[in-house]
C-alpha positions in Angstrom: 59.1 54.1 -48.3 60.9 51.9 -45.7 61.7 48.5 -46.6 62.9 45.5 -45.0 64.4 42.4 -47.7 64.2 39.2 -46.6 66.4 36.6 -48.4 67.0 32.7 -48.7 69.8 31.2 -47.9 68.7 27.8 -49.3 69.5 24.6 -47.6 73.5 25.4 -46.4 75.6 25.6 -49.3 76.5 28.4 -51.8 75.1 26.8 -55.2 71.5 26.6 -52.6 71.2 30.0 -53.2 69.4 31.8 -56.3 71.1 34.5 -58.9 68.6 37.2 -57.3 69.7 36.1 -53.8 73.5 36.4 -54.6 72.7 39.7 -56.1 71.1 41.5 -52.9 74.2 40.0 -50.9 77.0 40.9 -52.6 75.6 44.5 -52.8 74.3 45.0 -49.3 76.4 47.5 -47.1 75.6 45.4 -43.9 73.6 41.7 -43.9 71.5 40.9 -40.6 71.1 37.2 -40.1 68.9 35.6 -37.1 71.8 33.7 -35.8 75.4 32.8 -37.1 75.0 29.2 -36.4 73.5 27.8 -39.9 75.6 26.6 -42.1 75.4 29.6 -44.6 76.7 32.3 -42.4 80.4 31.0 -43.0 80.2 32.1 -46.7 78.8 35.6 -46.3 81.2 38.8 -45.9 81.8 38.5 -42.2 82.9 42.2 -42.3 79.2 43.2 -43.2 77.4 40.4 -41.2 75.8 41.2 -38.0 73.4 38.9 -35.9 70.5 38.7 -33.0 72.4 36.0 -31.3 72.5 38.5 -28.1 68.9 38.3 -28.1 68.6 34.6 -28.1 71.9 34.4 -25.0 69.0 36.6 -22.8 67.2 33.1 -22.1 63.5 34.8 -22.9 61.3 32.4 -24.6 61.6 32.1 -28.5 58.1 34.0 -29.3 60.1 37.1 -27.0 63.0 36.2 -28.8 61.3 37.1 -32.7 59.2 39.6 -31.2 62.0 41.1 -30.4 63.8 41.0 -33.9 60.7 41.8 -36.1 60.4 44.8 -34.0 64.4 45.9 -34.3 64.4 45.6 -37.7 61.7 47.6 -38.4 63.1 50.3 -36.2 66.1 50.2 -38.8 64.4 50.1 -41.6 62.6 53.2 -40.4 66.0 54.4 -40.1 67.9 53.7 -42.9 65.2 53.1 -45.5 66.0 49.1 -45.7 67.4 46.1 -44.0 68.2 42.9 -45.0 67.6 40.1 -43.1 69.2 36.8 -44.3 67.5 33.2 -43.0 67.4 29.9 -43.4 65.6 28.0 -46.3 63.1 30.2 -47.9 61.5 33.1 -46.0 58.1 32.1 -46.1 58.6 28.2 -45.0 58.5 28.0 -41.2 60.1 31.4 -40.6 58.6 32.9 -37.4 59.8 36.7 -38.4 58.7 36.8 -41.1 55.1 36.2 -40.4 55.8 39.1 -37.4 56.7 41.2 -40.4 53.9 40.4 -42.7 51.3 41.6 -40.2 54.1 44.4 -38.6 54.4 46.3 -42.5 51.1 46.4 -43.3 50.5 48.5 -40.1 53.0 50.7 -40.6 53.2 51.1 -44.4 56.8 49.2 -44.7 57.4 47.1 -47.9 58.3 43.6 -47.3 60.0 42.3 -49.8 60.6 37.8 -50.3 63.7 37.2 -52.0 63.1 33.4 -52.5 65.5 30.2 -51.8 65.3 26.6 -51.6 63.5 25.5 -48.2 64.2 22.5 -46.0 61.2 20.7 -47.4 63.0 20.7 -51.1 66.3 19.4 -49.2 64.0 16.9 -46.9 61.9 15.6 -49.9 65.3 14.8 -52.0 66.8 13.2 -49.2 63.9 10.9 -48.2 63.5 10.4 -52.2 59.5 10.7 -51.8 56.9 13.1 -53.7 55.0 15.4 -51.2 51.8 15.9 -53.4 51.6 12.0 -54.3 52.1 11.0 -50.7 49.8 13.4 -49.5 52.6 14.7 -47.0 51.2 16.8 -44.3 53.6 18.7 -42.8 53.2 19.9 -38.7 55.1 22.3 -36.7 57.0 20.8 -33.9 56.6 23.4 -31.4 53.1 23.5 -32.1 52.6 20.0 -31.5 54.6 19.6 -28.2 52.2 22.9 -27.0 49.4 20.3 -27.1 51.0 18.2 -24.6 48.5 19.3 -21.8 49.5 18.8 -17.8 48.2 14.9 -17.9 51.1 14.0 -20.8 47.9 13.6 -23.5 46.9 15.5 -26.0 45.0 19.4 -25.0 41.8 19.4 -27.8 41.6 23.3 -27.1 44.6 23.9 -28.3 43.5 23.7 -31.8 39.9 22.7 -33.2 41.9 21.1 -36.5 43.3 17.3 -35.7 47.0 18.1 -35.6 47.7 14.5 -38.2 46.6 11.6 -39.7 48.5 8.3 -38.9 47.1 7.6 -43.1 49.6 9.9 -44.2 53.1 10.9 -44.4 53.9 13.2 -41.9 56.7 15.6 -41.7 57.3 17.7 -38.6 59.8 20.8 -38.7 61.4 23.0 -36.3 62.3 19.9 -34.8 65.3 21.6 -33.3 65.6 20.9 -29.0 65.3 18.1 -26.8 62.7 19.6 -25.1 60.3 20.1 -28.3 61.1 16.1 -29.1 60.2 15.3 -25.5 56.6 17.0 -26.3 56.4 15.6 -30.1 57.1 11.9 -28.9 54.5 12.1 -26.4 52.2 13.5 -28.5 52.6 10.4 -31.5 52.7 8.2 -28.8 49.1 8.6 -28.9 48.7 7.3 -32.2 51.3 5.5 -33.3 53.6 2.0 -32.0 56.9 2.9 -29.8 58.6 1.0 -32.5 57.2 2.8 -35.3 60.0 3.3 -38.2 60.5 7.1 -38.5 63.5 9.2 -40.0 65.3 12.0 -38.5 67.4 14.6 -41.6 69.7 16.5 -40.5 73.2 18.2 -42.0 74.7 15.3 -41.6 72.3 13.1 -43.6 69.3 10.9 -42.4 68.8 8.3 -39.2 66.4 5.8 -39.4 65.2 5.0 -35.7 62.2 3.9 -34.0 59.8 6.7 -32.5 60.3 5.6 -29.3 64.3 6.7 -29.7 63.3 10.6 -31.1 64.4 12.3 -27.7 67.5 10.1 -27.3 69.2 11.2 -30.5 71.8 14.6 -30.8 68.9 17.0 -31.9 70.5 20.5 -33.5 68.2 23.4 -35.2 68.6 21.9 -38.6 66.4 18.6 -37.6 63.4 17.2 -39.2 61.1 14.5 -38.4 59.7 12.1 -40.8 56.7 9.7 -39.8 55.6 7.4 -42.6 52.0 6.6 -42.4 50.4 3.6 -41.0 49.5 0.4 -42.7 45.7 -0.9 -42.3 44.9 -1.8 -39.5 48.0 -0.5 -37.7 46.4 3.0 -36.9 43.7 1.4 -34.4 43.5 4.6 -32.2 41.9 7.1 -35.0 38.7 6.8 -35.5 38.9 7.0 -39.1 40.2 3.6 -39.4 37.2 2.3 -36.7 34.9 4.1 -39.9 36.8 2.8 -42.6 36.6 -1.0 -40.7 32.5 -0.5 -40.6 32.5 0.4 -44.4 34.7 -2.2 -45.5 32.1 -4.6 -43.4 29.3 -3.4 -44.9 30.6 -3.3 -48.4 31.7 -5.2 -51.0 33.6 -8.7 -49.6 32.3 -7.3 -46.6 30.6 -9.4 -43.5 27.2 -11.0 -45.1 25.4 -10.5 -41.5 26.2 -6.6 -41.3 25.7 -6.0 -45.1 22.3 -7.6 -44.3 21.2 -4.8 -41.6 19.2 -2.3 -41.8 18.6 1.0 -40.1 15.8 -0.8 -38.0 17.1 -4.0 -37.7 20.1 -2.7 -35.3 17.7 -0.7 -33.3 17.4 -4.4 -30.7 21.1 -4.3 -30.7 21.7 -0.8 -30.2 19.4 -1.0 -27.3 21.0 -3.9 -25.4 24.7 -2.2 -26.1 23.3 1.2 -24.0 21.8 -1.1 -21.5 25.2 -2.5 -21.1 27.0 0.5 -21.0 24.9 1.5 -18.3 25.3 -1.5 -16.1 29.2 -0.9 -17.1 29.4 2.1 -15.5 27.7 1.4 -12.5 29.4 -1.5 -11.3 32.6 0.4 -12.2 33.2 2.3 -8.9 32.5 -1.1 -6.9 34.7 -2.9 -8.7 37.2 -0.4 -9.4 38.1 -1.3 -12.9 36.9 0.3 -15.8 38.1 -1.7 -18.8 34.8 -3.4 -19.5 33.1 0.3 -19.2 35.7 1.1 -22.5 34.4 -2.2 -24.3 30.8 -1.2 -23.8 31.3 1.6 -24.7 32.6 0.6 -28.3 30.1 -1.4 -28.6 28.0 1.4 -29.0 29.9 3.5 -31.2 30.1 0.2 -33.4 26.9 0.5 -33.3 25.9 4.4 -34.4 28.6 3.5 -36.9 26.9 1.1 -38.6 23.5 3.3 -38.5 25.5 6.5 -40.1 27.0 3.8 -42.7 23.5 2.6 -43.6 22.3 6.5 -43.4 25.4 7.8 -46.1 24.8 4.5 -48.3 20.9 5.8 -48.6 22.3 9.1 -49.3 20.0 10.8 -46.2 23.3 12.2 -44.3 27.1 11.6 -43.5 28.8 11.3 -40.4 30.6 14.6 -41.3 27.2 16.2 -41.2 26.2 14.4 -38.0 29.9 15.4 -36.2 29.2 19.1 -37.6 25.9 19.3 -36.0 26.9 18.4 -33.1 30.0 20.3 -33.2 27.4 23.5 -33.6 25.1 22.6 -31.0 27.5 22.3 -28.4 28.9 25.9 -29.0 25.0 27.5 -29.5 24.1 25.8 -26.2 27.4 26.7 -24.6 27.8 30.4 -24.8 29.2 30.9 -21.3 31.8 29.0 -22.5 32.5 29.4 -25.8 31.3 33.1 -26.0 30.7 35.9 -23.6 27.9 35.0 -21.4 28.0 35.3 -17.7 26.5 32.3 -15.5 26.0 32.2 -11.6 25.8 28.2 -11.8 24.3 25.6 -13.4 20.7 26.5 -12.4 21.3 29.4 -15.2 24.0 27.2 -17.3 20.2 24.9 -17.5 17.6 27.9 -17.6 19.5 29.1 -20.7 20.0 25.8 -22.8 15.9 26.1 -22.4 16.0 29.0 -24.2 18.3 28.5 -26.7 16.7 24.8 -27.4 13.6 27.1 -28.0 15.4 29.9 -29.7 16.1 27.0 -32.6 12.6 25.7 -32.8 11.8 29.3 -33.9 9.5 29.9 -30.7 7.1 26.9 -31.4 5.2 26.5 -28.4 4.5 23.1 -29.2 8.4 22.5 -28.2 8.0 24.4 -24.2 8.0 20.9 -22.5 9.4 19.0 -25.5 8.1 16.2 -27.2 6.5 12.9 -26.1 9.2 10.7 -24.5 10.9 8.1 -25.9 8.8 4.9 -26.1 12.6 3.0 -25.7 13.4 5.6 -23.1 11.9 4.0 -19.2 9.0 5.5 -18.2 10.5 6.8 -15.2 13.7 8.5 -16.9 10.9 9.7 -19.3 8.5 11.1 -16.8 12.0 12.6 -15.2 12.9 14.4 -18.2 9.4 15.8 -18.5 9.0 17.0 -14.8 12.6 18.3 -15.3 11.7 20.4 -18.4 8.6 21.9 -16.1 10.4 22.4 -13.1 12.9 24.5 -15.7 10.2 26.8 -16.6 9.0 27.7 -13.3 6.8 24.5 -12.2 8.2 24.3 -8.7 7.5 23.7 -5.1 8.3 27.2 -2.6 8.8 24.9 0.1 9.7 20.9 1.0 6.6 21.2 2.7 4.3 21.8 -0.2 6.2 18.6 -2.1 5.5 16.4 0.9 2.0 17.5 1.4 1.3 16.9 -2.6 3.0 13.4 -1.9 0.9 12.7 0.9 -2.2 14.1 -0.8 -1.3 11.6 -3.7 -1.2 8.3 -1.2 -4.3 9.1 0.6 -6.3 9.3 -3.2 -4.9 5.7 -4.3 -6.2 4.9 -1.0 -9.3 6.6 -1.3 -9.6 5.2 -4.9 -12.3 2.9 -6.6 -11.0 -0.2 -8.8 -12.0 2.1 -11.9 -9.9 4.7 -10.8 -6.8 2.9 -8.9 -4.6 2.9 -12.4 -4.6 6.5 -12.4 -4.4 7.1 -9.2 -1.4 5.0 -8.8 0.2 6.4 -11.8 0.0 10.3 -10.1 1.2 8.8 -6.9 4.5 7.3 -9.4 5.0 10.8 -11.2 4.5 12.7 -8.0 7.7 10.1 -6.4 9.8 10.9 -9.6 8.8 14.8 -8.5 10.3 14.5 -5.4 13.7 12.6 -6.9 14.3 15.6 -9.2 13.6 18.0 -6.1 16.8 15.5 -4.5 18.9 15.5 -7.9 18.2 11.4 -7.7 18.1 8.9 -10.8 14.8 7.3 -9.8 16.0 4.2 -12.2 19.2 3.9 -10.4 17.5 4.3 -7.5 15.1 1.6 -7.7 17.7 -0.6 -9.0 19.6 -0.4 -5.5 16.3 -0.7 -4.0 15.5 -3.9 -6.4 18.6 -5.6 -5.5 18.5 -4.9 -2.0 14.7 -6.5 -1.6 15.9 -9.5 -3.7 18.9 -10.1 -1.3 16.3 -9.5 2.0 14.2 -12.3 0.3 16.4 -14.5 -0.3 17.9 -14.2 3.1 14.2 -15.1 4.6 13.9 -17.6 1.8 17.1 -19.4 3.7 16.2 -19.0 7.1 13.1 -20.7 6.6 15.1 -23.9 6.3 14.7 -26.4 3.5 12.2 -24.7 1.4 9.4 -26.7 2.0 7.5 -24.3 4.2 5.5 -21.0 2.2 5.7 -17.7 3.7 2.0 -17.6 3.2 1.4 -20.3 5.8 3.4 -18.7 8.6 1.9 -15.7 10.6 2.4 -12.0 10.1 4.2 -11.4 13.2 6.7 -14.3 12.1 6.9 -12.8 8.4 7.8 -9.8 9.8 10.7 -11.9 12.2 12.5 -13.0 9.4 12.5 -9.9 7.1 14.0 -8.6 10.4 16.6 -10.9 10.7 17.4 -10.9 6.6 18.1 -7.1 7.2 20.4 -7.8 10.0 22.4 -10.3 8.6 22.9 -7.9 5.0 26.1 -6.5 4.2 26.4 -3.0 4.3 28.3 -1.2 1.6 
């Protein structure tokens, strides 16, 4: 059987490597080593040494690059029954051929065979003087992290559905080995962490201790790795695990008496008045064109569901890991046209489909077809919206504007037509059959009576100051004259 021996050169010295390792090399007719510029390569038989350098000087990118060498040496093996590659560290730690060559030989029947040595993280570790498993070290790949750098300079959540780090640990990011990849990694812990965050570059020559902000200012070589100690409390104020851990520390023991004191139902008043805020937030953003105090309403809120999912995981009824996974899975069931194979045309399927998926996980009640009663802290004319939306969804539609407007015109002349007993009702179609007609236009009926609020306010006002020194009622001038001065309050407003 064909076989391709991979061996450890250790860290860059000869006592690095093991008695099984010197073995192999001082026996092996010809040594094939990714590239001659570690360290190592200077104490191997040069006569028997050979090297992919030529395949690294054609300027393809690096995954062409060890494509390219998995596949040659298996083409050798094939040939002369085994190869033997010689790397860097230990085979298994951070060696891109390698993991080509796992997958490659167990395609093709090849032996693979590990010949151990001592990996940069052994050489790291020693250097730093810290203990990986008491530290909880986590250890990133660079290249992978500067991938994540999308087009906007911020972090790509597609990339990867893990979180790359946490700023509460140690972190220790390999292959740190071009300017380029430290471009992408600074940017990317720039997210988290202070410019002037202490961190630790090791490389042959020792260890430099610099502040992030310097990573990509510093000579970089392939032999670099990054070291990022983790955050103090309350450094790390852009993860959301320390806004969680802030809530829980509130709430418990030496906490704040007032939010220890809440309850589930008691935040309910406040939770309301935060959306309401966010709401106002965002639409005075546009006009005012600054969108700060939309960001502090909006953690408001979350302060807010946080302290409900607090209360919820001290009671022991859920977690916010089982809220985030629920969620996490209802997005993807309701998203198949984007998360799996599905075809849409536009979002009048994208919706037609969530309504059958939504019923799909009731199990086909039919109680569920228009939903459940609204809200009762939802407003009744968002609520009636949602209803007439969820009918409209399932086929309760208009063929034509004209049948809408005759219905809306059918529904005025029976509030007109209406006796006292029956004028609540009446008026109450007539509202429904107007939040009809805003779903047929894609308007927010709330948002739109807002405007139309605010815009009757300023008209009476406006008459309100024309009638002098507000002595004089409306109700004692004429019609004719009422109707002057709502004239002349339109005229003098201030068109957007």
């Amino acid at each position: 059987m064909a076989r391709v021996t991979i061996v450890g050169l250790g860290s860059g010295t000869p006592d690095d490597l093991t008695i099984e390792a010197r073995d192999i090399l001082a026996q092996a007719p010809e040594i094939w080593v990714r590239t001659r510029r570690h360290r190592m390569v200077r104490h191997l038989p040069g006569e028997r040494v050979r090297s992919f350098d030529r395949e690294y000087e054609r300027g393809r990118a690096l995954a062409d690059v060890y494509g390219a060498i998995a596949r040659r040496l298996l083409a050798m093996a094939r040939r002369r029954g085994e190869v033997i590659l010689a790397v860097p560290g230990h085979p298994a730690m951070g060696e891109r051929v390698t993991a080509l060559l796992r997958s490659a030989c167990i395609q093709e029947g090849t032996e693979l065979r590990i010949v151990p040595g001592i990996s940069f993280l052994d050489a790291v570790v020693s250097l730093l003087g810290i203990d990986p498993l008491e530290r909880g070290l986590q250890i990133v790949d660079a290249h992978d992290l500067s991938r994540r750098i999308g087009d906007n300079g911020r972090f790509d959540p597609f990339q990867d559905a893990r979180l790359p780090f946490r700023t509460s640990q140690d972190l220790l990011i390999a292959q740190f080995d071009s300017a380029t990849v430290a471009s992408g990694v600074k940017i990317a812990l720039l997210e988290s962490f202070p410019a002037a965050h202490p961190v630790t570059l090791v490389d042959s020559q020792g260890r430099r201790d610099i502040p992030l902000m310097n990573i990509d200012r510093c000579p970089i070589d392939h032999e670099c790795t990054l070291y990022v100690p983790a955050l103090t409390f309350p450094q790390g104020r852009s993860e959301f695990e320390t806004l969680r851990g802030i809530v829980a520390r509130l709430r418990g023991p030496g906490g704040c008496p007032w939010d220890q004191e809440q309850t589930a139902l008691s935040l309910l008043r406040h939770l309301r008045e935060e959306v309401v805020e966010v709401v106002d937030a965002i639409e005075d953003a546009p006009d005012a064109g600054d969108w700060t105090h939309v960001a502090e309403e909006i953690g408001d809120v979350m302060m807010n569901l946080l302290l409900e999912a607090q209360i919820a995981e001290e009671g022991g009824h859920f977690t916010l890991e089982d809220v985030t996974r629920g969620i996490v899975d209802k997005l993807i069931r309701r998203h198949p046209h984007v998360f799996g194979d599905v075809r849409v045309s536009g979002t009048a399927e994208v919706l037609s489909n969530w309504e059958r998926i939504k019923i799909a996980e009731r199990k086909g009640a039919v109680r569920g077809r228009l939903g459940d009663a609204p809200s009762r802290a939802l407003p009744r004319l968002s609520a009636t919206q949602a209803v007439l939306a969820r009918a409209m969804s399932f086929g309760f539609v208009w063929d034509s504007q004209e049948g809408l407007w005759a219905k809306l015109r059918e529904e005025v002349d029976e509030v007109q037509a209406a006796t006292a007993a029956e004028r609540e009702m009446e008026t109450g179609d007539l509202l429904l059959m107007v939040c009809a007609v805003a779903n047929v236009f894609e308007i927010d009926a709330e948002r739109a009576l807002d405007r139309s609020l605010a815009k009757f306010r300023g008209r009476f006002q406006q008459m309100e100051a024309l009638l002098g020194d507000g002595t004089m009622r409306l109700d004692a001038i004429p019609e004719h004259e009422r109707l002057g001065l709502w004239r002349r309050a339109k005229e003098r407003e201030v068109r957007p």
